[in-house]
C-alpha positions in Angstrom: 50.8 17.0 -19.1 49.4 18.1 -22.4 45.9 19.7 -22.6 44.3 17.1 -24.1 45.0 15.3 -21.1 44.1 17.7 -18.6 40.5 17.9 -21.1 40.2 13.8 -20.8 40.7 13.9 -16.7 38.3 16.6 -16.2 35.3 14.9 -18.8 36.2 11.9 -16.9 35.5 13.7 -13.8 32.4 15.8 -15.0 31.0 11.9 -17.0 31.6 10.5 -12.8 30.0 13.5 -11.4 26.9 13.0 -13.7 26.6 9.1 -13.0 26.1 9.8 -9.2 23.8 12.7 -9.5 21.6 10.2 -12.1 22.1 7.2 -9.6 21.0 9.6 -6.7 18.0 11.0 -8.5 16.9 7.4 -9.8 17.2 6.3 -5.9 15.1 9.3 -4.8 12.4 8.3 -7.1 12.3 4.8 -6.1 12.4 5.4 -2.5 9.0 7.8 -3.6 7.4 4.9 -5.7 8.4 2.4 -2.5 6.7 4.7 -0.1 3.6 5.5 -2.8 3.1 1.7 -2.9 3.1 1.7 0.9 1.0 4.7 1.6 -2.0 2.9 -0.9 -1.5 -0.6 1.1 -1.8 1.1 4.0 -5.2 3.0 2.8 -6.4 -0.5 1.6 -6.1 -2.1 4.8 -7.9 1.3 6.6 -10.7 0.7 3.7 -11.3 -2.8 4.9 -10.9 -2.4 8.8 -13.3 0.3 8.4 -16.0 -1.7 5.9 -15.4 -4.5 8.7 -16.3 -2.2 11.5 -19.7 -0.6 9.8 -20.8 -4.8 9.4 -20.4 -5.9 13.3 -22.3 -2.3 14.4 -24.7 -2.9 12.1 -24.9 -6.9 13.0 -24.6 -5.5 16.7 -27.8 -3.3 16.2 -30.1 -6.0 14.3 -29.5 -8.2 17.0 -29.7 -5.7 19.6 -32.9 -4.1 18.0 -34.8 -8.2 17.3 -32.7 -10.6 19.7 -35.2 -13.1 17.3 -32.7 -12.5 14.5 -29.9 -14.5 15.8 -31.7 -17.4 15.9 -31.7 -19.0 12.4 -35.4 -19.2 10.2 -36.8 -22.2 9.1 -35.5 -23.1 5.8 -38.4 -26.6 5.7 -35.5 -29.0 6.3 -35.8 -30.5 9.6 -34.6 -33.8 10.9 -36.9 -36.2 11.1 -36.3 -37.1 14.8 
């Protein structure tokens, strides 16, 4: 085997060795940018569970402070029966 050769093998080698380390790193930051995306969905849905929760106790204590207010007002449009 001549040097140039032995030089061609090991660049080929060194060219492999770099392509995995870049593959592994660009899998790494998409497994980040995959759990990023599902750490803010999952802060959404806690957002809107917990604006959901604040409207029934506060629905709960206006009808628990004037039972009157689940009844509906008069709007003027009644049946004529």
């Amino acid at each position: 085997m001549t040097a140039s050769t032995i030089l061609s093998i090991i660049s080929g080698v060194l060219a492999l060795a770099r392509w995995l380390v870049g593959y592994a790193e660009q899998k790494k930051w998409m497994e980040a940018g995959a759990a990023e995306a599902t750490l803010k969905g999952l802060q959404d849905a806690d957002e809107a569970i917990k604006a959901g929760n604040e409207a029934r106790a506060a629905a709960r204590a206006t009808h628990t402070n004037d039972p009157a207010s689940i009844l509906r007002d008069d709007d003027g449009f009644k049946r004529p029966d």
